[in-house]
N, C-alpha and C positions, 0 to 999 in steps of 0.2 A: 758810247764808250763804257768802258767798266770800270768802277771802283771799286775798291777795295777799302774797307774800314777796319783797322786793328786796333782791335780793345773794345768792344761794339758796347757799353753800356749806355747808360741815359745823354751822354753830350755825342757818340759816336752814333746811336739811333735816331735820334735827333737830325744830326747830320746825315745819315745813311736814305730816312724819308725823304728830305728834302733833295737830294739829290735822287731817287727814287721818281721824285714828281716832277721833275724836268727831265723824266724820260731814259735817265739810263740804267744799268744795271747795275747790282751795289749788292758783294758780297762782305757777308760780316764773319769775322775771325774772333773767336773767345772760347772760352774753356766748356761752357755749357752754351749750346744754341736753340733749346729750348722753347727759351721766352724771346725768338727774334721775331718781329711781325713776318707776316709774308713777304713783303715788297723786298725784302733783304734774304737773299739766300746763305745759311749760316757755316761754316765748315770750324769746326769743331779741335782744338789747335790751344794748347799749351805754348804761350810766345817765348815763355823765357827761358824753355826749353827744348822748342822745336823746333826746325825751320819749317814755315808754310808753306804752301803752294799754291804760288797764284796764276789765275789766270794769263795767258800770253797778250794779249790785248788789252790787260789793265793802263789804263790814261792815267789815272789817279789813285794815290793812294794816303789814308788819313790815317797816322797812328795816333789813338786817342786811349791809352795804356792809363791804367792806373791801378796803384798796389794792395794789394793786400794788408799788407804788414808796413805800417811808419816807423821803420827803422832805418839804418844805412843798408844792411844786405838784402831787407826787401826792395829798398828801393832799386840797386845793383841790378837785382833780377827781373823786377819792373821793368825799368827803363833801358838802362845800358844790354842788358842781355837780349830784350826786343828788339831794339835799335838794330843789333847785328844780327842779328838772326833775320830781321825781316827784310836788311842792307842786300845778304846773302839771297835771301829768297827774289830779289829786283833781279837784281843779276843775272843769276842761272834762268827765272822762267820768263822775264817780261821783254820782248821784240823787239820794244824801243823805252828809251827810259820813261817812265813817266813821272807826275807831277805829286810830291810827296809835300805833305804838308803835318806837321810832326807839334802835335799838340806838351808845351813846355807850360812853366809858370814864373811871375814875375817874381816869384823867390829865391832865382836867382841875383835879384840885385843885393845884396845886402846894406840897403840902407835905413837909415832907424833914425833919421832928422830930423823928418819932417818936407826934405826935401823932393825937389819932382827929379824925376827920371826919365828916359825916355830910349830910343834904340840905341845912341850913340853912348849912353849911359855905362861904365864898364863893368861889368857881369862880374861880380865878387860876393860870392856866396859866402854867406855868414855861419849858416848851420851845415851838419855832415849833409842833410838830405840832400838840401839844395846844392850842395857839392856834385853828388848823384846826380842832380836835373842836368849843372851845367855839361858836367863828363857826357851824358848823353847826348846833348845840343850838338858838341865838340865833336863825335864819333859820326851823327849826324850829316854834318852838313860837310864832313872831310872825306864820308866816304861814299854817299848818294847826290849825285846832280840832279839838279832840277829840285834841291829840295829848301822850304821854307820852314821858320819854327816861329809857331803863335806863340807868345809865351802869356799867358792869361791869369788874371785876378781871381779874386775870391769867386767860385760861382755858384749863384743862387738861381730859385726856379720852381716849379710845379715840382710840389712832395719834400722841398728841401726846409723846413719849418721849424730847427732847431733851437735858434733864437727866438723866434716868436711861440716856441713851446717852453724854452726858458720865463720871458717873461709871465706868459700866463701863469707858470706854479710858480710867481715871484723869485725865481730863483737867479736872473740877471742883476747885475752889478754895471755902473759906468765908473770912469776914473775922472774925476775934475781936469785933469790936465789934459790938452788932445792928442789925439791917438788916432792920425788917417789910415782909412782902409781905402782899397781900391776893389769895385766888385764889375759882375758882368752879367747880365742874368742869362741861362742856360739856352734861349732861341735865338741869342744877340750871338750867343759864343759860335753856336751851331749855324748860321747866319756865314759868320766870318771866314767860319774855312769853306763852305760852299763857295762864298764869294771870290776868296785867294785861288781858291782850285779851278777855279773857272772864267778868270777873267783874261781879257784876249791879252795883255802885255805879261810878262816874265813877273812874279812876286820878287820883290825884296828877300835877303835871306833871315830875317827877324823883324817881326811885329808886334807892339805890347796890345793885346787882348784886355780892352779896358774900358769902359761907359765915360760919357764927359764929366761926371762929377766925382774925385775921388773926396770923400767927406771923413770929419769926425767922425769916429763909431759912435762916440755918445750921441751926436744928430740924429742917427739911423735908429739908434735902440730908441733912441724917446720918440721920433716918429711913427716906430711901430708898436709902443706904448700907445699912445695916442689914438694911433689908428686902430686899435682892438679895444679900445675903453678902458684901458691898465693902468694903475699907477703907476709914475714914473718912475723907474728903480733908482734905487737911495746908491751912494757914490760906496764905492770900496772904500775899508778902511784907509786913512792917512791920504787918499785919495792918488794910488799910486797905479801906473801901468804894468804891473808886473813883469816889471824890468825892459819891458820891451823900445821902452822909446817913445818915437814919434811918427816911427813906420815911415811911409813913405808916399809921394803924387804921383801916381803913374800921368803922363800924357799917351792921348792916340791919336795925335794927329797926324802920322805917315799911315797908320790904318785908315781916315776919312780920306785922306789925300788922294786914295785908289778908288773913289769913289763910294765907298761903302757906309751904310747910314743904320743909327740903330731903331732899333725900335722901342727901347728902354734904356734912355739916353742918361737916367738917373736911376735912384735906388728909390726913387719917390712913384715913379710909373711902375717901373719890374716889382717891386712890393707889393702894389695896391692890385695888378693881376695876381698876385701869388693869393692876394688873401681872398681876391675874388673867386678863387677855384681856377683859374684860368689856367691849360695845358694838363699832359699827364706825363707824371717820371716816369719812364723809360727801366726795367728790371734787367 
């Protein structure tokens, strides 16, 4: 079969190889095709402005878009503008519908408790952006059948090393009060939509994209303190979250439920390969 990957960087090559190596074809969609390895044939495609064209035989397709600009009208152009442009592009060139799997984030929950969440959870975006995610999700799955939205955690992974380049020039802070994050590391992420894409029953239409452990940030930074030989960063002043809260628990248990299993089931495994050099980002 064919796939198709729109937005082809580090999580969409990722996924584009691996489906690659089970044999099918996987053309990748982005502004520069360049730097796409060979396994991925690239067509060269402005999303938020073009409609593509894809292949008539395409089975699958991954939009795995991400912006430019973190603002509300980049994200508009990102997402919502993708979304329909590539809705359009199903439509007109594909034989038969295929199986669209549309990479989201949990920021559309807005919640800041402390508490878990989970699908049934109701999608109330707190910031403009994530207003953007949900508007897309919404355009999504109202105007393309057969389609799923991963909505996924923080992702970390080979080359992503910004906290752990914070620490080293001491320049990381913790806040004494906790503050969960929920992460997912980049082959667990790429992993997942292989797996929704290709498994013999109908996906769910949302999935939270998330490792078993969502933790304290301050756990993670001093483990990865810890683990590079660093002092443990001294607390922010007053010892405050910067206004943020108490963020929020993602659960995944309708993702395990499809059978799907990670490989870095914590930030304690996906870390300890990142520092080992293990994997390479994706350009």
């Amino acid at each position: 079969m064919t796939v198709v990957i729109a937005g082809c960087g580090d999580l969409g090559i990722e996924a584009g190889l691996r489906f690659a190596a089970l044999g099918h074809s996987v053309v990748g969609l982005r502004r520069s095709i360049e730097k796409l390895p060979p396994e991925i044939a690239g067509q060269a495609v402005d999303l938020s402005a073009r409609i593509p064209v894809l292949p008539s035989d395409t089975s699958i397709v991954v939009i795995a878009v991400s912006p430019d600009q973190r603002t509300r009208e980049g994200y508009r152009a990102t997402y919502v503008d993708s979304v329909r442009n590539i809705a359009a592009a199903i439509e007109r060139d594909c034989a038969a519908a295929p199986r669209v799997i549309y990479v989201s984030s949990t920021a559309v929950y807005g919640v800041s408790d402390g508490s878990w969440v989970d699908e049934s959870t109701p999608a109330t975006p707190s910031t403009e952006t994530a207003t953007v995610l949900r508007e897309a999700e919404e355009l999504l799955l109202e105007s393309v059948a057969n389609s799923t939205v991963l909505r996924l955690a923080g992702i970390y992974g080979p080359g992503r090393t910004r906290q752990i380049d914070r620490i080293r020039a001491g320049d990381e802070t913790v806040a004494s009060a906790p503050y969960f994050t929920n992460l997912i590391h980049r082959d667990d992420a790429a992993a997942a939509i292989v797996h929704l894409a290709t498994m013999a029953l109908s996906p769910a239409s949302i999935y939270v994209g998330v490792d078993d452990e969502p933790a304290d940030q301050r756990e993670v930074i001093e483990f990865l303190a810890r683990s590079i030989e660093q002092p443990i960063p001294l607390e922010r002043a007053g010892g405050v979250t910067d206004g943020r809260g108490r963020g929020k628990r993602c659960r995944n248990a309708l993702l395990k439920s499809t059978g799907f299993s990670f490989a870095y089931p914590s930030y304690r495994e996906g870390y300890a390969a990142v520092l080992a050099g293990e994997g390479t980002r994706h350009r």
